[in-house]
C-alpha positions in Angstrom: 21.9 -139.8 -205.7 18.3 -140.8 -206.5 17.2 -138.1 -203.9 14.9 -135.3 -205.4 16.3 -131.8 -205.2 15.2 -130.0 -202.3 16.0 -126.5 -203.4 13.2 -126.5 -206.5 9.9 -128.3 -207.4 10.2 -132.2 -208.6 7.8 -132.9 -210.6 7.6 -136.9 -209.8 7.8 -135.6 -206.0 5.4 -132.4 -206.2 1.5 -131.9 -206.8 0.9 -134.6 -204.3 -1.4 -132.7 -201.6 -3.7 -129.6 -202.1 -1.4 -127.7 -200.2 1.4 -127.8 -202.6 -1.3 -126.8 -205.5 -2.5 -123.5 -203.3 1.6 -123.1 -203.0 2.7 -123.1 -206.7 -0.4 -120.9 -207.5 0.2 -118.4 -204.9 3.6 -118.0 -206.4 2.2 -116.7 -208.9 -0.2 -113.8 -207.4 2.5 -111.3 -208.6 0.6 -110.9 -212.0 -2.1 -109.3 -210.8 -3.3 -106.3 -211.0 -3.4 -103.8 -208.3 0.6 -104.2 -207.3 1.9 -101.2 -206.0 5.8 -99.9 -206.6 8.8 -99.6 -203.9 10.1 -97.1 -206.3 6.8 -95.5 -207.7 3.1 -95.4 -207.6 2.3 -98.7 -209.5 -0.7 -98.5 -211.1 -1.6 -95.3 -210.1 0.4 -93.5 -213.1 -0.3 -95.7 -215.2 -2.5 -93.4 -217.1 0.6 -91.6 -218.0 -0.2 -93.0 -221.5 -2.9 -91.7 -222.5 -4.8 -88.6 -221.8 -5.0 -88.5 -218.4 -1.8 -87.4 -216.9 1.4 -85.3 -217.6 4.8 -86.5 -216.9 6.9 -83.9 -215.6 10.3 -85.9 -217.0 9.3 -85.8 -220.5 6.6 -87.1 -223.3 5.2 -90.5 -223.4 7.1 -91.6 -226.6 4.6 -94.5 -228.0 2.1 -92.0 -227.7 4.5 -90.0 -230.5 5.2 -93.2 -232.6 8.8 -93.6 -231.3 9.1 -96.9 -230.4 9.5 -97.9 -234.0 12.1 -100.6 -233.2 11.2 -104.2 -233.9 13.1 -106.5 -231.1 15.8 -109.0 -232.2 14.7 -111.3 -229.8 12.2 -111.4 -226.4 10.4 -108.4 -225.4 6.8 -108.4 -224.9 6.6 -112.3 -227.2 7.5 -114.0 -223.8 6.2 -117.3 -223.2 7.2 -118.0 -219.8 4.1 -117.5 -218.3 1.8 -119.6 -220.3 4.6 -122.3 -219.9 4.6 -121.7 -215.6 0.9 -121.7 -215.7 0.4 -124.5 -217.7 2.7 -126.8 -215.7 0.1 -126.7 -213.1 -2.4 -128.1 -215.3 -0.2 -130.5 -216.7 -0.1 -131.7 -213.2 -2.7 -131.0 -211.0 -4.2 -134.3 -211.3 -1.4 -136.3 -209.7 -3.0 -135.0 -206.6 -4.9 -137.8 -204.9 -7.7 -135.8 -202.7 -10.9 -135.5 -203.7 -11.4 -132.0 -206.5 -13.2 -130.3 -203.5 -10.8 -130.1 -201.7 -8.1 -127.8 -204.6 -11.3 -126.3 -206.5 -10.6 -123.4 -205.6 -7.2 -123.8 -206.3 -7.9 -125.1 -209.5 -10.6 -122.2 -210.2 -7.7 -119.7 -209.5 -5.3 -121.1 -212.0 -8.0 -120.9 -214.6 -8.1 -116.8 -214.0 -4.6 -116.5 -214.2 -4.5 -118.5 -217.6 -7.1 -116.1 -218.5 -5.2 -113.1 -216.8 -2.3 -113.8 -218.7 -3.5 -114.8 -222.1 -5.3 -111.7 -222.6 -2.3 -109.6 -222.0 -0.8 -111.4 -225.0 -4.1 -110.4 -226.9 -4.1 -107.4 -226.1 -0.5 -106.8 -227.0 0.0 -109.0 -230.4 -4.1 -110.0 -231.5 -3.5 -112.9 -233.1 -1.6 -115.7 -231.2 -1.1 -119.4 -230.8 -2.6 -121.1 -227.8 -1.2 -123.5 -225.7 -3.6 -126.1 -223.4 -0.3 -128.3 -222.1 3.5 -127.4 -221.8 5.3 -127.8 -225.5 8.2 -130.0 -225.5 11.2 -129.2 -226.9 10.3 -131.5 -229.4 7.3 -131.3 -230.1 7.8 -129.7 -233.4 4.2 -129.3 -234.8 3.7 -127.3 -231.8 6.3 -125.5 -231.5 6.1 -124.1 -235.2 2.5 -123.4 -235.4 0.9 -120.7 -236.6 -1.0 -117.9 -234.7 -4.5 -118.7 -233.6 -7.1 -116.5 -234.7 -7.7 -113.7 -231.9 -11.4 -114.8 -231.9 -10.2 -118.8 -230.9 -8.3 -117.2 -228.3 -10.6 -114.8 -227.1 -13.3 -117.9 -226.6 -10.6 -119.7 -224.7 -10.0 -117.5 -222.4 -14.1 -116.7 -221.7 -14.3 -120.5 -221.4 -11.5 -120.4 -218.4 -12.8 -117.2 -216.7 -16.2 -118.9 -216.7 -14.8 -121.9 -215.4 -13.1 -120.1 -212.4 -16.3 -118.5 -211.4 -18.4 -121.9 -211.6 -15.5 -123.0 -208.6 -14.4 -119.9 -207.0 -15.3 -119.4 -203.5 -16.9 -115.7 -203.1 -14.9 -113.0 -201.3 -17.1 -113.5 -197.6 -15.3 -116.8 -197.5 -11.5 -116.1 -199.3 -11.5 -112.7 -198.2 -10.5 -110.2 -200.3 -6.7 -111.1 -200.9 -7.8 -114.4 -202.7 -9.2 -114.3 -206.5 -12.8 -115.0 -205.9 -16.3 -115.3 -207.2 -16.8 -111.2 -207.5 -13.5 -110.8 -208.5 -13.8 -113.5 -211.8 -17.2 -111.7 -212.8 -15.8 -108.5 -212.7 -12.5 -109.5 -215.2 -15.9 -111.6 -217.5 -17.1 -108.2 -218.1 -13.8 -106.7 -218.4 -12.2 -108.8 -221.3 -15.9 -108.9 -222.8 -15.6 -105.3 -223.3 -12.0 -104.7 -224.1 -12.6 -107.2 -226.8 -16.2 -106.6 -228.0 -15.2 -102.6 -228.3 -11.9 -103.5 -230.1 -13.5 -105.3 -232.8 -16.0 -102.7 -233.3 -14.0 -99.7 -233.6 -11.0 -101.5 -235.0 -13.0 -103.3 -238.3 -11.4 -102.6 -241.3 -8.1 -101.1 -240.0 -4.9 -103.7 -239.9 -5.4 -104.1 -236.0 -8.9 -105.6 -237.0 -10.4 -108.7 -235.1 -12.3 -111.7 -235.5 -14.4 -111.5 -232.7 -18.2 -111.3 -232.7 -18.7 -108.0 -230.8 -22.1 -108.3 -229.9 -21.6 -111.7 -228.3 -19.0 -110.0 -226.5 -21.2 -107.0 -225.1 -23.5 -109.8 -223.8 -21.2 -111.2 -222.1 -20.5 -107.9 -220.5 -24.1 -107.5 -219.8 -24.5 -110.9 -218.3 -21.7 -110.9 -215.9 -23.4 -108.0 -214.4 -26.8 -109.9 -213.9 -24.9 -113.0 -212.9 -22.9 -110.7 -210.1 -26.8 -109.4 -208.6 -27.8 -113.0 -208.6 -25.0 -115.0 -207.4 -23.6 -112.5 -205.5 -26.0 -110.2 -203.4 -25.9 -107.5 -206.4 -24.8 -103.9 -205.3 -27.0 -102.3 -202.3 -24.4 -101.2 -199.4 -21.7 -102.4 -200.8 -19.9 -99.2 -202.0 -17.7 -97.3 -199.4 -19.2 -93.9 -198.0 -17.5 -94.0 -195.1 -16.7 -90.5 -194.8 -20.0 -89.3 -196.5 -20.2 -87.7 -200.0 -17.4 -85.0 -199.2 -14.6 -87.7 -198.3 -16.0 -91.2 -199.0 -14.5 -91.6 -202.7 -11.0 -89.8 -201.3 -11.1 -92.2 -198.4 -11.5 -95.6 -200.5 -8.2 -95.3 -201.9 -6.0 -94.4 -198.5 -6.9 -97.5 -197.2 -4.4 -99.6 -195.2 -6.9 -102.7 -195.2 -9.7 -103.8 -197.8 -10.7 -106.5 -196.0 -14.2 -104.8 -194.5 -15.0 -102.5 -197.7 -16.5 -105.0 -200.2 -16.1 -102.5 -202.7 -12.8 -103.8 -203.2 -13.1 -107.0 -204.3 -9.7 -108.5 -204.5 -6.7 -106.5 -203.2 -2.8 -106.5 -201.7 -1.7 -105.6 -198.6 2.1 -104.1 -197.6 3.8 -104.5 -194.7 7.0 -104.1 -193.6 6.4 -107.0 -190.4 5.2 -108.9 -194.0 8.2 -108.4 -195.8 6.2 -106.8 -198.5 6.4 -103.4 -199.1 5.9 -100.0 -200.7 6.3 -96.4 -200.5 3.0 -95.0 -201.8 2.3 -93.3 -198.7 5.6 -91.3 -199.0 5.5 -91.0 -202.6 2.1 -89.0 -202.9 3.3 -85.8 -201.5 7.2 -85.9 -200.7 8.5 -87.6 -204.5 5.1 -85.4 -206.4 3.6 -88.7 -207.4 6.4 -90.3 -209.3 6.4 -87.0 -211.2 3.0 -87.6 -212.7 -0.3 -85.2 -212.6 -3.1 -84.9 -214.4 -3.6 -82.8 -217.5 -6.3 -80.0 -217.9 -8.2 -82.4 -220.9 -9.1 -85.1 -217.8 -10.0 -82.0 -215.5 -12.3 -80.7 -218.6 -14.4 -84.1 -217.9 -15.8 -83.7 -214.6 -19.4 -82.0 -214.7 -20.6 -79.7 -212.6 -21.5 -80.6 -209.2 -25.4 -80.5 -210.3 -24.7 -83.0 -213.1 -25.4 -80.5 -215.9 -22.4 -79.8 -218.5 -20.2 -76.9 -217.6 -16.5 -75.6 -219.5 -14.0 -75.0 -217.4 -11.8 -73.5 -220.5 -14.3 -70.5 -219.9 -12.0 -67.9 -218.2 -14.7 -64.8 -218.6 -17.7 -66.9 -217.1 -16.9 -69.8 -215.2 -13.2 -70.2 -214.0 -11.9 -66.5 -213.4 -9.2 -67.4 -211.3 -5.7 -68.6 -212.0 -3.3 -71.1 -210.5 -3.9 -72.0 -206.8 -7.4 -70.4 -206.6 -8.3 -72.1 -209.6 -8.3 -74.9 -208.0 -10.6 -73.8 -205.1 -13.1 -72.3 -207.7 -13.1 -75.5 -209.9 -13.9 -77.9 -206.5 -16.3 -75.4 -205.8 -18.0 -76.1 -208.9 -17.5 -79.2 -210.3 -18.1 -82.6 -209.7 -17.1 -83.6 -206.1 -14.9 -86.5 -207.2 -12.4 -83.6 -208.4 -11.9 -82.1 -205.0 -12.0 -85.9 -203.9 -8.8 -86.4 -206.5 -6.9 -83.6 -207.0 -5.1 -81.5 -204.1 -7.0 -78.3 -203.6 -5.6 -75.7 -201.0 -6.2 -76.2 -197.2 -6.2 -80.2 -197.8 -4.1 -81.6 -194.9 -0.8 -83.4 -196.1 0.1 -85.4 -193.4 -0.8 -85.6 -189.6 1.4 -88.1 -188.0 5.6 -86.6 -188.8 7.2 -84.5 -186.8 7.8 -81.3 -189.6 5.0 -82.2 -191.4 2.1 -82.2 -188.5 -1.0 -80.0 -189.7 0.9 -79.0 -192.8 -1.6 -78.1 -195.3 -1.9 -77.7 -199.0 -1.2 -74.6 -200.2 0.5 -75.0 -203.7 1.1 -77.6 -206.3 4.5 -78.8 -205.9 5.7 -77.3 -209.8 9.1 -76.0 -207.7 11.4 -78.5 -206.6 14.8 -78.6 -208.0 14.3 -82.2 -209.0 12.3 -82.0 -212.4 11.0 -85.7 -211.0 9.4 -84.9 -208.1 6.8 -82.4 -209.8 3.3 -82.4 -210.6 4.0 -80.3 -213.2 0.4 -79.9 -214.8 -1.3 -78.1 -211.7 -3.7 -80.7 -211.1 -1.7 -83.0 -208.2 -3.3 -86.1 -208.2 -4.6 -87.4 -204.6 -5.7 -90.7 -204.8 -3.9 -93.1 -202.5 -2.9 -90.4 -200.0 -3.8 -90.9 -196.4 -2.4 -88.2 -193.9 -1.9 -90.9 -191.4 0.7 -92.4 -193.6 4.5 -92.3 -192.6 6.8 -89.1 -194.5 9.7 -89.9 -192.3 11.9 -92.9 -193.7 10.9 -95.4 -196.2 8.9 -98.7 -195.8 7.0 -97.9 -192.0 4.2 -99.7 -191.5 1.3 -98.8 -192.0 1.7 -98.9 -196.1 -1.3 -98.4 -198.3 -2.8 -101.4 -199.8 -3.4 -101.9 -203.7 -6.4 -102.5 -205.1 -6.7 -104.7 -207.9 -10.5 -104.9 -208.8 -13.4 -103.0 -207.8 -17.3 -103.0 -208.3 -17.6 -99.8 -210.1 -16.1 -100.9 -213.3 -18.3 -103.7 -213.0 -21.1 -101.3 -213.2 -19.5 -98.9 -215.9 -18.7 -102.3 -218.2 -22.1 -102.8 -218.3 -23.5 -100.2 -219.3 -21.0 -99.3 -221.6 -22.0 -102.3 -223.2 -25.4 -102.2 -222.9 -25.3 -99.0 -224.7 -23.3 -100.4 -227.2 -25.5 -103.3 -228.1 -28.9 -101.5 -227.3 -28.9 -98.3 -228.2 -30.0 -96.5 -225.3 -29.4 -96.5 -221.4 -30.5 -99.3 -219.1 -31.9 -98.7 -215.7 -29.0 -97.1 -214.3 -30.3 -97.2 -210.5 -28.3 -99.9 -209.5 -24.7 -98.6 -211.4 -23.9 -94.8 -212.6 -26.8 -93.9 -210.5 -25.6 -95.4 -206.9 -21.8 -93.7 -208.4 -23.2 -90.3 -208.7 -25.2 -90.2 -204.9 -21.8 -91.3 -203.5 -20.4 -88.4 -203.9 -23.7 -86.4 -203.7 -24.5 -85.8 -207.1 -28.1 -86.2 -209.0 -28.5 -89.5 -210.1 -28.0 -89.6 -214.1 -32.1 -90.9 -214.2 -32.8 -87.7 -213.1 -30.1 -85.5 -214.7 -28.4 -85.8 -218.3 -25.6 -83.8 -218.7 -25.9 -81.5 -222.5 -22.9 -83.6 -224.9 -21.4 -80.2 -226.2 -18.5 -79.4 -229.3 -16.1 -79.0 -225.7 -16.9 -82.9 -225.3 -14.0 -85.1 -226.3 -13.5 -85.5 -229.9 -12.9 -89.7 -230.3 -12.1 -89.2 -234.2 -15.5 -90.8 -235.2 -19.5 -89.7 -234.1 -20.9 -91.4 -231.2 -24.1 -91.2 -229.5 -24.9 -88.8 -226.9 -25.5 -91.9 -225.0 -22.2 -93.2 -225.2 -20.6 -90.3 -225.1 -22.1 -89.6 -221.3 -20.8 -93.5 -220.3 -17.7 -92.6 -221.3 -17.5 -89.5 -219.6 -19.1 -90.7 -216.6 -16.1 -93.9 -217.0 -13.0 -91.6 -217.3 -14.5 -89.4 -213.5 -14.9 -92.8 -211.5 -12.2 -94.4 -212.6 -9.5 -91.5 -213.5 -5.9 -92.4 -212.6 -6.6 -96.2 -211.8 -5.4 -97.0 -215.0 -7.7 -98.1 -217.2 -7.5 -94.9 -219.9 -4.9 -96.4 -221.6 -6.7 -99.4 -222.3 -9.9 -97.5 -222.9 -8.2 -95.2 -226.1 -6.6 -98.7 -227.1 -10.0 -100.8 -227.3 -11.7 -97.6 -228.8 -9.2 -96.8 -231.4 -9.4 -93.1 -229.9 -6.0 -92.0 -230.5 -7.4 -88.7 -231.9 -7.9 -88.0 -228.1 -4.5 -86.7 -228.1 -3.3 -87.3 -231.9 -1.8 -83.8 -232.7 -2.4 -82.2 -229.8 -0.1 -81.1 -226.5 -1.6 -82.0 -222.8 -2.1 -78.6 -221.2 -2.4 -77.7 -217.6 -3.6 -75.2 -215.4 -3.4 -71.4 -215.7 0.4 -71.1 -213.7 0.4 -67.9 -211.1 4.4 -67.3 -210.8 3.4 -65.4 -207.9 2.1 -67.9 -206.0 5.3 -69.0 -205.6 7.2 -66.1 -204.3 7.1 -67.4 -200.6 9.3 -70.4 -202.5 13.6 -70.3 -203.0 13.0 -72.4 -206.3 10.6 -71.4 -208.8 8.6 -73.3 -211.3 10.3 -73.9 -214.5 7.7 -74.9 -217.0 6.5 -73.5 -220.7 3.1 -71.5 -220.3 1.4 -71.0 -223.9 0.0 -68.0 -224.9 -3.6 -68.2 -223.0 -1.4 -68.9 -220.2 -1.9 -72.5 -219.4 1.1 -74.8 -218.6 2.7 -75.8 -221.3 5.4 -78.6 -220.7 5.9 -80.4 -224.0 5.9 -77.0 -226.3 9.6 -77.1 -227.0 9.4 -81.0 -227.1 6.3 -81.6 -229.3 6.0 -78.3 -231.0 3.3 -80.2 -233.5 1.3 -82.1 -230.8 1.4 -85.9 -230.5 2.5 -88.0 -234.1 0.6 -91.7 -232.8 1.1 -94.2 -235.4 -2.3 -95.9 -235.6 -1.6 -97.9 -239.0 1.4 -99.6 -236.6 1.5 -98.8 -233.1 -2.2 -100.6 -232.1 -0.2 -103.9 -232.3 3.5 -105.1 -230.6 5.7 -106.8 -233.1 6.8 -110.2 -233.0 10.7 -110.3 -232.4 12.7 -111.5 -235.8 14.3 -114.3 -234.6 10.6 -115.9 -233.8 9.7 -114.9 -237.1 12.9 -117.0 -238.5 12.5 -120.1 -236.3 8.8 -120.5 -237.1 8.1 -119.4 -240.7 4.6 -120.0 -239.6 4.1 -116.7 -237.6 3.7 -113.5 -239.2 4.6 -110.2 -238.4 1.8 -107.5 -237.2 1.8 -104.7 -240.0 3.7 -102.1 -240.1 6.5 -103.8 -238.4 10.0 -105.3 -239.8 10.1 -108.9 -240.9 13.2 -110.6 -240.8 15.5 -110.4 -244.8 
């Protein structure tokens, strides 16, 4: 009877080796970023809310305000996490070896803190924080207020710079262990994300304490810190492929583990027991029914890095539907070919009623509303023709990324912008970006900031305006966009407006038994949400910037207020 249970951890009988520290923290690698879906594309549609993408199912509905209900109990207020995390360091100490031997260990748990943390941030602002596991009885704990978003916020810089003091870099983890690179590039990241909310959000009820200009320098040094500590950028982005295919190839990959690029990722295999179906997903299921809309498209430049407006039917796009799309790779910004299926590109190469199949139209015609890509513009990234279309979860399976250097590069100069005024030397960021794919380098070419440039709801420099740009083209369909409108308070982006898509040729579908079934307006231009959102999107920014706290929270611990907008319990 006094025998520890052997089917769950004991804490008298666990933490005793480094070993069984790596194992609990390992356990917990499923909240990171980069996972990819069994069912869907993961990340990859994540940019479904925002700007970026189409759903071919229906409208995004917090995007229109409707997810006005405030929970009863749970939803996004979930402590769980912080409690799971914060066992381990609650208990990492009964471990008897030297630190050295579980700093790593130890550094990794301080990220996740961080990782997890900031998601509450991001979702409520204001929250209480939690260094141990809260006992049941602990009743000043338990019933404490919120912490001020700018206590948190300093918290979780604190443990993010504590995980890179004691991570190991990628050379020696490899790249499917948080490391070094990996913690510098999340620094700069929650820098950002906070520095830019407090900036754009002052004076509105989603307001923040934090010192935004602290904040962009912490941006700006994670950058310097990654050149000095970590070899800085020359060679490591992936051209493999050269400037035609290198940017298309980075996100096919089965592997990360020789493309330093990719700083941290997740592999899938089926031999692994961990799997996905991106691969078949791409092409067969049309992305999880997600593509990207005409106002995304309207952001790539033109090839020579000069502005150009692709909305210009007399003078610059003259063709409709399928040829459109040839004319606009022609033209624009290689990255768009690079992303977007244009006719001619090879689906798969590898399945027997599928070899040397090629691209001819977007797939707007299946009889399942689902499997379209409904805008025109099918989006690309993550398809390799040497992945499997026959049967589900075949080795080889494409491998998430969760982190990357070029948002490294874009987060700091974003915020070097933002706190200077003016561009830095952009020759080892947007610069190295642009001659990836073959473009001039932004030193040498400034793109004209036009009326046709997106409207954010507020003036911003031409400056800012061009990192912006120049973020939403790199980084496009990753899902960051959501974030981005979030942190910029940009909801005008899309506030009253429908997501359009390409000009639709019916004829280009007369080879086809099924046809497309899809609004057009009257220029032409798909249409999908005209019936649906006859008035464009309604986004409630007075509410919807901040979740609310559930009510029977709010009646346990009279402490905690409700964000605005939102019920409060009697």
């Amino acid at each position: 009877m006094d025998r520890a249970p052997l089917d769950q951890i004991s804490t008298p009988e666990f933490w005793k080796t480094p070993q069984e520290l790596d194992a609990y923290i390992i356990g917990l690698y499923d909240w990171l970023p980069g996972q990819l879906s069994s069912s869907g594309m993961g990340y990859y549609t994540a940019d479904q809310t925002s700007d970026n993408m189409i759903l071919s199912t229906g409208y995004d509905k917090f995007m229109n305000g409707e997810n006005a209900t405030t929970p009863a109990t749970g939803g996004a207020w979930n402590w769980t996490a912080i409690r799971q995390i914060n066992t381990f360091f609650d208990n990492y100490q009964r471990c008897p070896a030297p630190f050295a031997q579980y700093q790593q260990t130890y550094a990794e748990a301080c990220f996740l803190k961080a990782l997890r943390y900031h998601g509450m941030v991001a979702a409520f602002g204001d929250v209480p924080w939690y260094s141990h596991v809260i006992s049941d009885k602990d009743t000043v704990e338990l019933y404490k207020p919120r912490d001020s978003r700018a206590l948190v916020v300093d918290s979780i810089m604190a443990l993010i710079d504590t995980s890179i003091k004691y991570l190991k870099p990628r050379a020696t983890v490899g790249v499917n262990r948080i490391n070094k690179e990996t913690a510098l590039i999340y620094k700069s990241r929650v820098a950002l994300y906070e520095a830019t909310w407090a900036k754009y959000h002052a004076g509105t009820p989603s307001a923040s304490s934090v010192n935004a200009n602290k904040l962009f320098q912490k941006a700006i040094d994670a950058y310097t810190q990654f050149k000095t500590d970590c070899g800085g950028f020359a060679g490591k982005l992936y051209t493999t492929g050269g400037t035609q295919q290198a940017y298309y190839n980075l996100f096919g990959q089965f592997d990360y583990k020789n493309i330093p690029e990719v700083t941290l990722s997740k592999n899938y295999s089926q031999a692994l027991g961990v799997t996905n179906q991106v691969g078949y997903i791409v092409w067969l299921y049309g992305y999880g029914g997600c593509s990207y809309s005409f106002d995304m498209v309207k952001s790539y430049l033109k090839k020579d890095g000069t502005s150009i407006d692709i909305s210009d039917t007399v003078n610059v796009i003259t063709a409709k539907g399928a040829a459109s799309l040839t004319q606009m790779a022609n033209l624009l910004d290689p990255r768009f070919r690079q992303s977007v299926f244009i006719p001619g590109d090879l689906i798969n190469n590898n399945t027997v009623g599928y070899k040397d199949s090629l691209f001819k139209v977007p797939q707007m015609h299946n009889g399942t509303m689902g499997y379209n890509t409904i805008s025109g513009f099918a989006p690309k990234k993550a398809h390799n023709p040497s992945s499997t279309l026959q049967g589900n979860y075949i080795d080889p399976e494409i491998a998430g990324i969760a982190f990357r250097i070029p948002e490294l590069m874009l987060n700091y100069v974003e915020a070097y912008v933002e706190l200077n005024g003016n561009f830095p030397d952009l020759s080892d960021n947007i610069d190295l970006l642009r001659q990836r794919v073959g473009m001039p380098t932004l030193t040498s070419v400034k793109p004209t900031v036009t009326a046709k440039w997106p409207n954010y709801g507020y003036a911003i420099s031409d400056a800012l305006a061009i990192v912006r740009q120049e973020r939403r083209v790199e980084l496009g369909g990753e899902g960051f966009r959501s974030g981005d409108w979030k942190r910029w308070r940009a909801h005008k982006l899309f506030d009253g407006q429908r997501p359009k898509g390409f000009k639709l040729v019916m004829a280009d579908y007369a080879p086809y038994a099924t046809k497309p079934n899809v609004k057009v307006d009257a220029q032409g231009y798909v249409d999908p949400y005209q019936t649906t959102l006859p008035g464009g999107y309604r986004f409630n920014a007075e509410r919807d910037y901040l979740s609310p706290l559930p009510l029977d929270d709010l009646m346990r611990n009279k402490k905690l207020t409700q964000n605005p907008g939102w019920q409060s319990p009697g």
